[in-house]
C-alpha positions in Angstrom: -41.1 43.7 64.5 -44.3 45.4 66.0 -47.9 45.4 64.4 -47.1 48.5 63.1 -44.1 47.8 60.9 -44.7 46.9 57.2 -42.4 43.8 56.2 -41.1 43.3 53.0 -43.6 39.9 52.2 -46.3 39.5 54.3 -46.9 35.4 54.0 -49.4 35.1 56.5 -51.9 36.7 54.3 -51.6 34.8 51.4 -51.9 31.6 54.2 -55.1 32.8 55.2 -56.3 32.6 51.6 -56.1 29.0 50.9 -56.1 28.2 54.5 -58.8 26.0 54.0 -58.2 24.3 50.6 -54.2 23.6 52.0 -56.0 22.1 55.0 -58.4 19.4 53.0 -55.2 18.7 50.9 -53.3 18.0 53.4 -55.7 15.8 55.1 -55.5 13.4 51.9 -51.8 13.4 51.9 -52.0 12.1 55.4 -54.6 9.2 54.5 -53.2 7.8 51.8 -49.7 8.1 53.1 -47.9 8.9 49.6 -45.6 11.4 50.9 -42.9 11.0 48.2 -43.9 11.7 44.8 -47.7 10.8 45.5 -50.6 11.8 43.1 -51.0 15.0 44.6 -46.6 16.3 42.9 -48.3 14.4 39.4 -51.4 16.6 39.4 -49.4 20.0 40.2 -46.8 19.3 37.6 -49.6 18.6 35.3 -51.3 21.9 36.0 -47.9 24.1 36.3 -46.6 22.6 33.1 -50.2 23.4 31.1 -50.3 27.2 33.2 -46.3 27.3 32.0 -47.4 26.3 28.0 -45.0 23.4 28.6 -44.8 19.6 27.8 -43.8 18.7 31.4 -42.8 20.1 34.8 -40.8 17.7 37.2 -41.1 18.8 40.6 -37.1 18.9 42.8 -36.4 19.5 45.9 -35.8 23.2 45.6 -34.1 26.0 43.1 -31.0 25.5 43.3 -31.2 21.9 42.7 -33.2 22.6 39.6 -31.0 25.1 37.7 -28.3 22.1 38.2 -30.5 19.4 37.2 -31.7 21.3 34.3 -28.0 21.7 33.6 -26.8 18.0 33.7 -30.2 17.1 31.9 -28.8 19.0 29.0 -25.7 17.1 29.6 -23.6 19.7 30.5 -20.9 19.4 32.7 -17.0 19.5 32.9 -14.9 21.3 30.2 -18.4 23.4 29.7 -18.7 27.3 30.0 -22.3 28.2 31.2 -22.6 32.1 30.9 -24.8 33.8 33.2 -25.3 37.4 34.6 -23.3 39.1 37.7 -26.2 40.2 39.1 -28.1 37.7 40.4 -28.7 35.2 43.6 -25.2 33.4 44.0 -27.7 30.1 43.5 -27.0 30.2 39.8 -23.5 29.9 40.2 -23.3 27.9 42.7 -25.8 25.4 40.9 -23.7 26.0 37.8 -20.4 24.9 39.8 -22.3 22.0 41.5 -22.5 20.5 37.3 -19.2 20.4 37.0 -19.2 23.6 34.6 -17.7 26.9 34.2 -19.4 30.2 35.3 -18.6 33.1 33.0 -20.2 36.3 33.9 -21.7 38.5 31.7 -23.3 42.5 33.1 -26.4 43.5 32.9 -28.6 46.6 31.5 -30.2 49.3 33.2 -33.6 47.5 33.8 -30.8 44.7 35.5 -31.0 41.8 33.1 -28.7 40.1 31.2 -26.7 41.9 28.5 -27.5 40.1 25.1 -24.1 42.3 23.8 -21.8 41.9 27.2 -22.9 37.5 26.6 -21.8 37.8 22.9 -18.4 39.0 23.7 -17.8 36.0 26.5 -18.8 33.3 24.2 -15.8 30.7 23.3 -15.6 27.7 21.8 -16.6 26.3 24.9 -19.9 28.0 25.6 -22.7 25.2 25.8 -25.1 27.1 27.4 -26.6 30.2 28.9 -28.9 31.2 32.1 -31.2 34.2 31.4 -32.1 35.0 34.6 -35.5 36.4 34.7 -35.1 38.8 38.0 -37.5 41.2 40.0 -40.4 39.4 38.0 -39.7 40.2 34.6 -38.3 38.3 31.7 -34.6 38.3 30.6 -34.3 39.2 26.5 -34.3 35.3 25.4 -34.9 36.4 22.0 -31.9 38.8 21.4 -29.8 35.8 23.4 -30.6 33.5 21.1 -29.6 35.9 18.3 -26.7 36.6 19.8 -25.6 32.8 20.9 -27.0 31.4 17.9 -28.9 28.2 17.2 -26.2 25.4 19.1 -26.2 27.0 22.7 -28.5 25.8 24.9 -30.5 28.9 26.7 -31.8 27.8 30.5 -34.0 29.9 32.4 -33.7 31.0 36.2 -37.4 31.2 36.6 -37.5 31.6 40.4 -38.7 35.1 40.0 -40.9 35.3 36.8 -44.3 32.5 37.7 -46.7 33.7 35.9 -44.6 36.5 33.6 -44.9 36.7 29.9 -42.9 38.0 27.1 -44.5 39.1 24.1 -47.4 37.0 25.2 -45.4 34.1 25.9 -44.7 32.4 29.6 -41.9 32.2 31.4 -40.7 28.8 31.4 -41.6 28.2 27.8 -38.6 29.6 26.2 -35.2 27.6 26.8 -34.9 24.1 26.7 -35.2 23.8 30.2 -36.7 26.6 32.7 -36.0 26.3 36.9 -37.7 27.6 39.2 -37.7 28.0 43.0 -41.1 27.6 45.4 -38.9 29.2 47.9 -41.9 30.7 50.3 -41.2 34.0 49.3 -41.9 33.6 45.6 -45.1 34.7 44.0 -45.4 30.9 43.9 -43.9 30.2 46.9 -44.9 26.7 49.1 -44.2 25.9 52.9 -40.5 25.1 53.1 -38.3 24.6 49.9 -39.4 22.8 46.6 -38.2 23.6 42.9 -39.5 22.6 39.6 -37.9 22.0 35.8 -40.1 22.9 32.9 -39.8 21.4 30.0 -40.7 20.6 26.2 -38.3 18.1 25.9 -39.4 14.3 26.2 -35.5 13.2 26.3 -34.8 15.7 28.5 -37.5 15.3 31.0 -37.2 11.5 31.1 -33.3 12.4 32.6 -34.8 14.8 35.1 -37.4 12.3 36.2 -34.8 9.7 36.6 -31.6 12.1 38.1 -34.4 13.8 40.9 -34.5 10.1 42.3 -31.6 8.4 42.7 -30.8 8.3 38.6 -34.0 6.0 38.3 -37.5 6.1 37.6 -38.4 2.7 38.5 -37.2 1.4 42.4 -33.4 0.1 42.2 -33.2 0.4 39.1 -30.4 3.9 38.7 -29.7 4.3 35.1 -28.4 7.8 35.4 -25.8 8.9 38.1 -28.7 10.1 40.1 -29.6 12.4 44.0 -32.4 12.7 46.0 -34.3 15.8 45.2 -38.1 15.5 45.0 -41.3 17.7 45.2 -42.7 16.2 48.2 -46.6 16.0 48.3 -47.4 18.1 50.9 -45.4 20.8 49.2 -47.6 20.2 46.1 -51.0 21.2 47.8 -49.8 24.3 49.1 -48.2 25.0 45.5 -51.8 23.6 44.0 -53.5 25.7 46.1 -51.9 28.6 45.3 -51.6 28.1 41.4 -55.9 28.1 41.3 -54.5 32.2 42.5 -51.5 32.9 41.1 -52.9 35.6 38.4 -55.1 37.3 40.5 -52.1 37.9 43.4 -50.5 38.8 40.2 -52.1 41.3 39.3 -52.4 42.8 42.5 -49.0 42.6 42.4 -49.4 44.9 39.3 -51.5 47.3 41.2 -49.4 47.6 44.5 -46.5 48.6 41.4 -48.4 51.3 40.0 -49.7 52.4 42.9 -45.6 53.0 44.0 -44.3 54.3 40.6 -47.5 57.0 41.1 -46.2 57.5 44.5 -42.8 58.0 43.9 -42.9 59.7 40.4 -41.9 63.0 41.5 -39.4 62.4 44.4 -35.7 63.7 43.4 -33.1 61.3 43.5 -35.3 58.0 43.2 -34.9 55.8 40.2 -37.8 53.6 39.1 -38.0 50.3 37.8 -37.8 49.5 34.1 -40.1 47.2 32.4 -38.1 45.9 29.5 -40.0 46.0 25.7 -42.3 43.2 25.1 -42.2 42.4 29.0 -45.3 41.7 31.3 -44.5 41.8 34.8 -45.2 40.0 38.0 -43.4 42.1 40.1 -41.6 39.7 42.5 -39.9 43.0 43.9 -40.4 46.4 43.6 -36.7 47.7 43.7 -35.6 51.7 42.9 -32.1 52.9 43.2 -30.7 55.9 45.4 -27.5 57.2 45.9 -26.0 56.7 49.9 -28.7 53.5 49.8 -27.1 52.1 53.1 -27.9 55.0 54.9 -31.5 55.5 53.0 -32.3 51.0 54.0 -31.3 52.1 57.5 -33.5 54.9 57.9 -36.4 53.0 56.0 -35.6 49.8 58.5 -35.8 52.3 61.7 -39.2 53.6 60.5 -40.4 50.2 60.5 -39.8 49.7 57.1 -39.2 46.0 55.9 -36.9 47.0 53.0 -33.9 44.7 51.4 -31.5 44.7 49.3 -31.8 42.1 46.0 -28.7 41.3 45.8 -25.8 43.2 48.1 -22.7 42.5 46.1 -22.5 41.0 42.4 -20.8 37.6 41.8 -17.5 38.3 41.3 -17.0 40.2 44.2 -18.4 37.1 46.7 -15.8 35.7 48.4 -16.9 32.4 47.2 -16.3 32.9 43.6 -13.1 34.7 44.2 -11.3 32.0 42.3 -13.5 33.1 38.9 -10.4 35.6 38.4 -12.8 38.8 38.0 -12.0 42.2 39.1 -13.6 45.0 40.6 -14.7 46.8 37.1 -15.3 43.8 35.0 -19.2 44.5 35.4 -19.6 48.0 35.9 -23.3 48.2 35.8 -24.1 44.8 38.2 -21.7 46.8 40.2 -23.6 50.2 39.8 -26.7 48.4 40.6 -25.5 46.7 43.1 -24.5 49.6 45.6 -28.1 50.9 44.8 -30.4 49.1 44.9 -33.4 48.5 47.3 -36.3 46.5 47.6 -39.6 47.9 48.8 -42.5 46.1 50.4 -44.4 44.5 47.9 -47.3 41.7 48.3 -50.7 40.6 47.4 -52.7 42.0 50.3 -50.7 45.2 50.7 -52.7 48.2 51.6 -53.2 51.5 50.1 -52.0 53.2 53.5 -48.7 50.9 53.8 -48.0 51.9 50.3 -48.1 54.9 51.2 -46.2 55.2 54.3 -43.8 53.3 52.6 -43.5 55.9 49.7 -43.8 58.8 52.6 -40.4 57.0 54.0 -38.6 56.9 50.9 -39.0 60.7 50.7 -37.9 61.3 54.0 -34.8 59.0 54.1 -33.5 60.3 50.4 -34.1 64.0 51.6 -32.4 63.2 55.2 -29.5 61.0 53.3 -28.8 63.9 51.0 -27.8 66.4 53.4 -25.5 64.5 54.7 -21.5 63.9 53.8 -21.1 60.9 51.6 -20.4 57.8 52.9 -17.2 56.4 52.0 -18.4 53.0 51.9 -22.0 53.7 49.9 -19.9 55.0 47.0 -18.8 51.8 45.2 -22.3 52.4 43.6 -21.7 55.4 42.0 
């Protein structure tokens, strides 16, 4: 990609930030030599768990392991349905699989969370537990779940998108009785390779985590708990330090950057906006709209330089790894809507005023192109 394309994240900037406090951090690590679970992962759960309004954050190796972890801490496992939504990263499945549990899906709403009414009509006697996903940076409805699942099924968050998000003034992470999270370095907390984190205000709960992350034990050869290696390593916890001291300021230029684009793109036919859901503050991990032919409109966005994606391609039930789920093409017609729709725009702290808008100058120009054309046979399992 040349200077003058815009990418989708720009992490080099938000390097150059904390550049110099990763730097001095790192330096320590390498002193004292406590790679593994050194002081440096206990003083960043401390702080995420206090910025998260939670009792205690242990740090895993990345997200996936910590939507299953957060899983088997609430003992669930085999003969267990976990429902979570169609639309989202195939992690959440797969992590939901890797417990020994069921997936059920569930569809989504036009602002492409969860369903509170599509989860209470999948709920069986089996149900232990559901995942509200919190996607694109904003929550999913935990409070009409829990109305609808009632007071014995456990709620888990997917926090991987949401650091820093609130929901009627309370933080993501806060909610279920276990929150994961990814530190995948994409994230608006993202660190230098893969990490993870559980949140939690459960003692009982966190005492399993500590002990499953390592081998089922919290002291050395001692493995209480059926147990893997998955832990925050320290290095990974300066860069996510260093980054936490930020994280609501690159929020809210996150914030910004999303105005700025809904301004931009207000009036151009055929573009559908994001929703922010009731109640919901948002950290914008993506800025995504919807347009018809969107193939066509990502290909013409990618050959202007463009660094648009796609969050996520197909919903599911129609990967061919969870072909065995049973689900058919129409099961979820809105995650399937969404899904042939969607696009993600450049969006990152340190974006500029004139990327923003050559970005919004692009979308214009690939909807109008797109629209002249004949449909696409293959761009209409959106519509």
């Amino acid at each position: 990609m040349s200077e003058s394309n815009i990418p989708l994240v720009d992490l080099g900037i938000a390097h150059r930030r904390v550049a110099e406090q990763v730097a001095a951090g790192f330096a320590e690590v390498l002193e004292n030599t406590s790679f593994i679970l050194g002081p440096q992962v206990k003083r960043f759960e401390e702080d995420f768990a206090r910025y998260s309004d939670s009792s205690y954050c242990v740090g895993v190796g990345n997200g996936t392991d910590a939507i299953e972890l957060a899983l088997r801490a609430c003992e669930i496992g085999p003969g267990d349905e976990v429902i979570i939504p169609a639309n989202t990263f195939v992690a959440t499945a797969e992590a939901v699989e890797r417990a020994g549990a069921k997936v059920v899906l569930a569809d989504i709403t036009d602002d492409y969370l969860i369903d509170p009414a599509s989860v209470a009509g999948r709920i069986t006697p089996a149900t232990r537990a559901v995942v509200g996903v919190h996607l694109f940076g904003q929550m999913a409805p935990m409070t009409a779940l829990r109305e609808v699942v009632g007071p014995d099924v456990i709620l888990i968050e997917d926090a991987a998108q949401s650091q820093g998000a609130r929901q009627n003034g309370q933080r993501s992470g806060s909610f279920g009785q276990a929150a994961a999270t990814s530190f995948y370095p994409g994230k608006n907390l993202g660190a230098y390779g893969d990490a993870g984190a559980v949140l939690t205000s459960d003692q009982a709960v966190a005492e399993r985590l500590q002990a499953v992350r390592n081998h089922g034990g919290i002291r050395k050869y001692e493995h209480e708990h059926f147990g893997f290696n998955s832990r925050l390593d320290s290095l990974q916890a300066v860069v996510l330090s260093a980054k936490l001291a930020v994280l609501d300021d690159w929020n809210d230029e996150r914030r910004a950057a999303a105005a700025f684009y809904t301004e931009l793109l207000a009036d151009v036919q055929g573009v559908d906006l994001p929703v922010t859901a009731p109640g919901n503050e948002h950290v914008w991990h993506l800025y995504v709209v919807a347009v018809d032919d969107r193939d066509r409109v990502l290909a013409e966005l990618n050959g202007a330089g463009i660094g648009a994606g796609i969050h996520y391609p197909a919903p599911v039930h129609s990967v061919p790894a969870f072909a065995h789920l049973g689900y058919s093409t129409g099961d979820f017609p809105v995650s399937e809507r969404a899904s042939g729709r969607i696009v993600s725009l450049p969006l990152f702290p340190g974006i500029t005023e004139e990327q923003q808008l050559r970005v919004a100058d692009a979308v214009r120009v690939a909807v109008v192109k797109v629209s002249a054309l004949e449909p696409a046979a293959s761009n209409q399992r959106g519509r």
